[in-house]
N, C-alpha and C positions, 0 to 999 in steps of 0.2 A: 456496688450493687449491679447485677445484669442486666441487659437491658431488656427490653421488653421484645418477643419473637414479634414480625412481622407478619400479619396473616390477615387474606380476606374476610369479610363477614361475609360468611357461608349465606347467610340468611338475603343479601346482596347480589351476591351473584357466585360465577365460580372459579376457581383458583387452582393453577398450574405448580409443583413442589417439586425442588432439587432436596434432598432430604440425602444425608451421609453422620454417618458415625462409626467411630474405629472403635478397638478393644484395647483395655487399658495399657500401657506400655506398649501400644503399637503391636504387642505379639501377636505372631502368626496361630493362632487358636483354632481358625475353620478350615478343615482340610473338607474331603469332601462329603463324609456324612454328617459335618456340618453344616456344609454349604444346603446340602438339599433340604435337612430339615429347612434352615432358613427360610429356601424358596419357598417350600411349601408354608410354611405359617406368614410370609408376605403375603401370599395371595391368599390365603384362608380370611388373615385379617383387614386386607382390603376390600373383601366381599363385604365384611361383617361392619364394618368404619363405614360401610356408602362410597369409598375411592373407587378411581378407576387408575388403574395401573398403568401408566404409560409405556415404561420401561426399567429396568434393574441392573446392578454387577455388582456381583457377590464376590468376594474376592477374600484374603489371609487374614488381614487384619480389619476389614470395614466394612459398609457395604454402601452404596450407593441408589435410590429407589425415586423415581418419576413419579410423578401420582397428580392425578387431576382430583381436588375437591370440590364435587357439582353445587350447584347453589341447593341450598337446605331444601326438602321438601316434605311432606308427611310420609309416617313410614308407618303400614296397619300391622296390628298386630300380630299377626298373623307370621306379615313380613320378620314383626324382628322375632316369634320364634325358630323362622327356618333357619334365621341367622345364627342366632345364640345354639343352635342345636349343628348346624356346622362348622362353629367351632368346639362346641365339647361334645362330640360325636359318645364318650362314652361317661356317662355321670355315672356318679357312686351313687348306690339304692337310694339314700337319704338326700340326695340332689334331685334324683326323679321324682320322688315325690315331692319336693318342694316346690319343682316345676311345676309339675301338674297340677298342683294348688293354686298358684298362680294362672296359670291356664283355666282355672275354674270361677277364680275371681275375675276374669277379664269380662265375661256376660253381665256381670252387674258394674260394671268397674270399683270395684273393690279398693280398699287401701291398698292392701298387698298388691296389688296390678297395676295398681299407680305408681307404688316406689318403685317396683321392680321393672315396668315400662321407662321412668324416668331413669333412673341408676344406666338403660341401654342406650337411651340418645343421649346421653350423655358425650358416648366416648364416639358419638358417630360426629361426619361432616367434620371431624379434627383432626387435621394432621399434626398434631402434639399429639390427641390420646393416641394415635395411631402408630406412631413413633415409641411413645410410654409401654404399648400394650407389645409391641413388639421384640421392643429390647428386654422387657420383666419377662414374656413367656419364653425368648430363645433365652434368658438367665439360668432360668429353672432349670430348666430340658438341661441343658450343658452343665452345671453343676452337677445333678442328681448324675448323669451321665458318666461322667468323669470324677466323681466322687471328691468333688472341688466345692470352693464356701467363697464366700466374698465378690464383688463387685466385679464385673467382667468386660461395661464399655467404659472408657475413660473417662466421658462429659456428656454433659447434654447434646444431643443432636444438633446440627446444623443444618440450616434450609436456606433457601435460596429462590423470591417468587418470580418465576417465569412468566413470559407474557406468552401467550399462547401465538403460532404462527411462527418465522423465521430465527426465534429467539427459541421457543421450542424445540425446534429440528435440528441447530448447531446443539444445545442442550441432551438432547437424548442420544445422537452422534456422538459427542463427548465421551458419554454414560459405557456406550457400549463400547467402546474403544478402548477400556481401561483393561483388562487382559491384554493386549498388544501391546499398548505404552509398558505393561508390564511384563513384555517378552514371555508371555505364556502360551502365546498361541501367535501364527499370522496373521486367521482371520479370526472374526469376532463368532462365526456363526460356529465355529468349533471349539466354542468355549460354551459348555451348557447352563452354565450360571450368569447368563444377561438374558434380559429382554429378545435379543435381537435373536439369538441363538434358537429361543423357544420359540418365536416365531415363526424361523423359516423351519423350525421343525411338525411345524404345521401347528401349535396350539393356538385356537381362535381368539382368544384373550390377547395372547398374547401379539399377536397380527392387528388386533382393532384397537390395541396399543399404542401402537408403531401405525399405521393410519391416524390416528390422532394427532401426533408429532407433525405427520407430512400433510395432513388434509387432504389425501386422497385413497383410493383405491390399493388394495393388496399389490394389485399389478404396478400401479405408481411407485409404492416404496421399493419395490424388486428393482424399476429401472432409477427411480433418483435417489432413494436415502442408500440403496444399497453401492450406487455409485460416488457415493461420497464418504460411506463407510470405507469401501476398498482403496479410494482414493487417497485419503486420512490415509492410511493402512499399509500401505503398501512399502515394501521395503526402499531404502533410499538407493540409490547406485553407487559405488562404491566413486565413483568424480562429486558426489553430490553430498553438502555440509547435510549432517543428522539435523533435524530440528532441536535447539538446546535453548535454554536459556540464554546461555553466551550469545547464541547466533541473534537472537531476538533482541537484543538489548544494540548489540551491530546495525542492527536494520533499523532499530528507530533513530542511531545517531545519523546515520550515511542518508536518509528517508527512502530507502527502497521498501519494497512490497515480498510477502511471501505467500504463495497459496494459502488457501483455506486449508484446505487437507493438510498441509506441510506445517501449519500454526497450531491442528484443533492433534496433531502427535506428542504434544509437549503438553506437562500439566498447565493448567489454565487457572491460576485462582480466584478470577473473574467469576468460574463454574461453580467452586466448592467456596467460597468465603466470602463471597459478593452477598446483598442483601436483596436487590432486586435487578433482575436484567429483562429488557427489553428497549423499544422505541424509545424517544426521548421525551413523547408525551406521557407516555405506560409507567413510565419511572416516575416522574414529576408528578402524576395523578395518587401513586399510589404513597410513595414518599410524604405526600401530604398528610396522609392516615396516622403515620408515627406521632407518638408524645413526644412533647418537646418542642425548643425553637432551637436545636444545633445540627440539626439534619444536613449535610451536606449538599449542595448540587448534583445532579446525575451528570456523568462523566463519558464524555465516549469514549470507548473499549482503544487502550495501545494502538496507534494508527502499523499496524503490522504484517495488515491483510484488510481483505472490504469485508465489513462487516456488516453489510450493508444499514448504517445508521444505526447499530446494537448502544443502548447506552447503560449504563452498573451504575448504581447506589452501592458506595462499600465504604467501608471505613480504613479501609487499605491505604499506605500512604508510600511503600516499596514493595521488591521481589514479587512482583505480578506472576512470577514463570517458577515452574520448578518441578 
């Protein structure tokens, strides 16, 4: 039996998400008019869910997506038709007026406006429906596309709850860095499928994203996230070990230290398979929330750089690196 996803109650308060899922057999599927629809129906359907988008990287075979879940709030109706109406920007005749039926029913509140009000908040404040809603419509699109039938991500998505602040900002770093660990590019911001890319391309979404991550000003991330992006980044010198698995597995027997930047170049499954990361109160608070009494203890992160006090909830018991 699976176990059961990790998630705040919205209604609580709000909640930070590492969210990733590949395509079945790992194939390389999304070249790049795939990639952009992607983009585009992430942020369509993050509008429309109540997320806020931290940050993204879209990439061949996965995708990778940051999302803040605000604590639940009333949403008027009004709200969620603009919403329902940007995501299906073009209904079939018999869709419009169904809408607009329901539009008519909402001044008395009507049944019809009741289901069809409840059926929308539904899939909002969820990063499950949000994840659901996202992998079923790029299913479609790409099928009908490519003239293809059958199943197209491998498994259910993976999440990862973040604690907002220094756990965050190594998290969304991470995020964007995944074109360069995967030698597609040097830097991050010339790869137009992350977050970070669309940011310094000036989109405000995507900047108040990335302000999020760092908790501060535009100009802030310019001088510290983006000096930690380039730092992560930056080619090694040809006297200087690559950051590997190998190497990290070296350093925790010898107890020596490696930069931050020189540790977050190598995959991290702390980032992608961990259940919760943060402090070691943040972990132990939230861990409490799980069913069950076989919860693990929170762990602090491979002593293999300062993490500064980072601790994981994972079920992980080897290959931390890879």
């Amino acid at each position: 039996m699976r176990r059961p996803r990790l998630k705040v109650d919205a209604l609580q308060e709000e909640g930070y998400y590492h969210c990733m899922s590949r395509t079945a057999g790992g194939e390389w599927l999304l070249g790049e008019k795939e990639k952009e629809v992607l983009r585009t129906q992430v942020w369509k359907l993050a509008e429309y869910c109540g997320l806020e988008l931290v940050t993204y990287a879209l990439m061949s075979n996965h995708y990778h997506v940051l999302v803040r879940v605000p604590q639940r709030h009333e949403v008027t109706d009004r709200e969620l038709l603009v919403r329902y109406r940007a995501l299906y920007p073009r209904l079939k005749p018999a869709q419009e007026v169904a809408l607009r039926a329901v539009e008519a029913d909402m001044a008395r509140d009507g049944e019809l406006a009741r289901t069809w009000r409840e059926k929308q908040l539904r899939q909002m404040f969820d990063v499950s429906q949000f994840n659901k809603l996202l992998k079923m419509r790029f299913s479609i699109w790409y099928n009908k596309t490519h003239k293809r039938y059958g199943t197209l991500w491998s498994e259910r998505f993976k999440s990862v709850l973040v604690e907002s602040g220094d756990a965050l900002t190594k998290m969304a770093a991470y995020i964007d860095g995944n074109a360069v660990r995967a030698a597609i590019v040097k830097d991050p911001k010339d790869y137009r499928f992350c977050g970070y890319a669309e940011a310094v391309a000036g989109n405000p979404k995507a900047r108040l994203g990335l302000r999020q991550a760092t908790g501060g000003s535009w100009s802030e991330v310019l001088d510290g996230y983006r000096c930690l992006v380039i730092a992560m980044l930056s080619e090694a010198s040809e006297d200087k070990a690559r950051a590997t698995p190998e190497l990290f597995e070296e350093v925790l027997r010898t107890g020596g230290r490696l930069s931050l930047a020189e540790v977050l170049k190598c995959r991290i499954r702390y980032f992608t398979d961990g259940v919760i990361l943060g402090s070691k109160e943040y972990v132990e608070r939230m861990s409490a929330r799980i069913d069950g009494k076989t919860i693990r203890q929170p762990q602090a992160l491979a002593p293999v750089t300062d993490w500064a006090g980072l601790h994981v909830l994972s079920r992980m018991r080897s290959n931390l690196w890879g």
